[in-house]
C-alpha positions in Angstrom: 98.8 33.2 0.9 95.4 34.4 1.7 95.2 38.1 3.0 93.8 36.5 5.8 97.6 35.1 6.2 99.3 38.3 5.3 97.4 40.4 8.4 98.3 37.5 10.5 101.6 37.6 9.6 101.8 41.3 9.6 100.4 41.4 13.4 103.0 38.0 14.6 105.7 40.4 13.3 104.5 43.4 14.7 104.3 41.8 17.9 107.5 40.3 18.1 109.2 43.2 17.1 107.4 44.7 20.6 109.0 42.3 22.4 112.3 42.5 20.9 112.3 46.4 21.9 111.4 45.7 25.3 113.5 43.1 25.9 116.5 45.5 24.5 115.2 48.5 26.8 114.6 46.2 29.7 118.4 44.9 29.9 121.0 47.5 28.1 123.7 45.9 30.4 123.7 42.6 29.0 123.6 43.6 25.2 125.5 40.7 24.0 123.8 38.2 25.8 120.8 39.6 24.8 121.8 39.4 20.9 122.5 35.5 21.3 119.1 35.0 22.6 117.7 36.9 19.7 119.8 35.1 17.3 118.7 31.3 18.8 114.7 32.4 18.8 115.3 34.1 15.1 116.3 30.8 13.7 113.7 28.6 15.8 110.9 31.0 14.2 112.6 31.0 10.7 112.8 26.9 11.5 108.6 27.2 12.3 108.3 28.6 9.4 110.1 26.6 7.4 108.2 23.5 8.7 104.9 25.1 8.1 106.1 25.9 4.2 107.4 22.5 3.6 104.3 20.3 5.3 102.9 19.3 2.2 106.1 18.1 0.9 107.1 16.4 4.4 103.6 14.8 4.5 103.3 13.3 1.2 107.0 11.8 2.1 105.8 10.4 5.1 102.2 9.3 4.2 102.6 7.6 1.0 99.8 8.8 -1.6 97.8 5.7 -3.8 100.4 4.7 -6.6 99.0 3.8 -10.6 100.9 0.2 -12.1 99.3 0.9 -15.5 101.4 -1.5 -16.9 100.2 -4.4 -14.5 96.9 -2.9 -14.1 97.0 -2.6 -10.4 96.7 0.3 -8.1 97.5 0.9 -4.7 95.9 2.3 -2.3 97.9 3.1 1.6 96.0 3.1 4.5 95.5 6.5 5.8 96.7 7.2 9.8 92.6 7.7 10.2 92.9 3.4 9.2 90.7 4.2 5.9 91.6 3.9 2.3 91.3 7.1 0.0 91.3 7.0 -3.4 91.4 10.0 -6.2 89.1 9.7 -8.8 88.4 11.8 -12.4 84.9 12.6 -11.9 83.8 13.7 -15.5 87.4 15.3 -15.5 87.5 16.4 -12.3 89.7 15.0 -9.3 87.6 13.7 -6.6 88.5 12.1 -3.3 86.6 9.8 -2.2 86.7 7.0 1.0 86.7 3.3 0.1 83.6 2.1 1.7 83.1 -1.5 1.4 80.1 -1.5 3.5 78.1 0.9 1.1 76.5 -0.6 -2.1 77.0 2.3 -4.4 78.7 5.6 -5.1 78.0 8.4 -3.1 79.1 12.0 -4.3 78.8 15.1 -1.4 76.5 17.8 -2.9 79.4 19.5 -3.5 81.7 17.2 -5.5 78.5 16.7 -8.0 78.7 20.0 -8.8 82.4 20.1 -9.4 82.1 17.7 -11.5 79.4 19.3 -13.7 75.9 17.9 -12.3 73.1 20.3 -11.9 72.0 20.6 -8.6 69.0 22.3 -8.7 67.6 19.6 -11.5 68.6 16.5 -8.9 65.7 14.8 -7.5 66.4 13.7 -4.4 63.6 10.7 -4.2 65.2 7.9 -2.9 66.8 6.7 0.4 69.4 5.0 2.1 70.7 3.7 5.2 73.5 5.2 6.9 74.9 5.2 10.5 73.5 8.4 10.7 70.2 7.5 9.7 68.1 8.0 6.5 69.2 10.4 4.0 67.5 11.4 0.2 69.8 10.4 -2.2 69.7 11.9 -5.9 70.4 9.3 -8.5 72.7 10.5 -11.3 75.0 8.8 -14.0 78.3 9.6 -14.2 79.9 10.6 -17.9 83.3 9.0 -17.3 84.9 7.8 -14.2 88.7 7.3 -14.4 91.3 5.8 -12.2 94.6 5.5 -13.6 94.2 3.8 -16.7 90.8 2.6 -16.0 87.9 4.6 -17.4 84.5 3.5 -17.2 81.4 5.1 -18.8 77.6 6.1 -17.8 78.4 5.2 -14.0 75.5 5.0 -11.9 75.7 6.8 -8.5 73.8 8.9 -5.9 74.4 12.5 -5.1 73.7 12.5 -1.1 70.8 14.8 -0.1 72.8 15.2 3.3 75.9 16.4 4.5 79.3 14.3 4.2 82.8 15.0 4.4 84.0 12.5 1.8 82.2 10.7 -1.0 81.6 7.4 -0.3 83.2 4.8 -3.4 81.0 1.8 -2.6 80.9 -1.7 -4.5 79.1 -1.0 -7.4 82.2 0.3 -8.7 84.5 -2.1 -7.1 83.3 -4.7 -8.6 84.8 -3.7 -11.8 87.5 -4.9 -10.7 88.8 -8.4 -10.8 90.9 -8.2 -7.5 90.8 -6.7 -4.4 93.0 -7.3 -1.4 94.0 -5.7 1.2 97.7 -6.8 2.5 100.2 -4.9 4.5 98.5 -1.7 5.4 97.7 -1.5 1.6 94.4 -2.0 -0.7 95.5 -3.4 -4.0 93.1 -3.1 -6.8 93.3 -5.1 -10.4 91.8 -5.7 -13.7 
């Protein structure tokens, strides 16, 4: 927890112990009554709580994350509830997400996930260009030491470090062609080689 989360924490209890007082003062008669109620909203906060803790674990049970068949050389890849495919790639060693785009011709890293993954941002030269539904953007070019998915590693990758702003990296079909299969079937995208 952040200390951001600790003060927030500290003023939601502070401010239900407020109310708790109040409530007590407000009714003395019905004490009893009063301590059921306290009891029922203790355990719904405690179950909030609870929930909040646990989301990562409830959502990767629910929303199945992309699954490695090194043996058969496959990966999966489920649909996300946005109806996009995510995948995670080693980016010189470095997990990066990036959204299957199989509209864009090449790999597209965020300013930031270059640098995470070792590139030197201040030596890019942004001097090319490309087309996106936003418009045109500078692109850097850059090659990529290793790429790795599963068991598949590839060296020297070319791809573009995007001048602009994106959420995601883009993972276009330069590198998808790499592989021998792609299908998508059943809410899944199944990659092979």
């Amino acid at each position: 927890m952040t200390e951001f989360d600790y003060g927030n924490l500290a003023y939601l209890g502070l401010l239900g112990a407020v109310l708790v007082i109040w409530m007590f003062i407000q009714n003395r008669e019905r004490l009893g009554q009063k301590l059921q109620y306290l009891a029922i909203w203790g355990l719904i906060f405690l179950g909030a709580i609870a929930a909040v803790g646990l989301w990562g674990d409830i959502r990767q049970t629910v929303m199945p994350s992309q699954a490695v068949f090194a043996d058969e050389g496959r990966v999966e890849l489920p649909r996300a509830p946005d109806g996009h495919y995510y995948v995670s790639l080693d980016i010189n060693g470095v997990p990066t997400r990036f959204v299957i785009d199989t509209g864009a011709t090449g790999m597209v890293l965020t300013q930031q996930d270059a640098e995470r993954a070792g590139l030197d941002a201040e030596g890019l030269m942004f001097h090319g260009e490309a087309s996106t539904a936003n418009g045109i953007v500078r692109t850097a070019p850059v090659r990529l030491d290793e790429v790795a998915l599963g068991p598949f590693t590839d060296r020297g990758v070319r791809a573009y470090v995007n001048g602009g702003t994106m959420r995601t990296s883009l993972l276009g079909m330069s590198y998808l062609q790499r592989f021998e299969r792609l299908e998508i079937s059943g809410g899944r995208l199944i990659l092979e080689r």
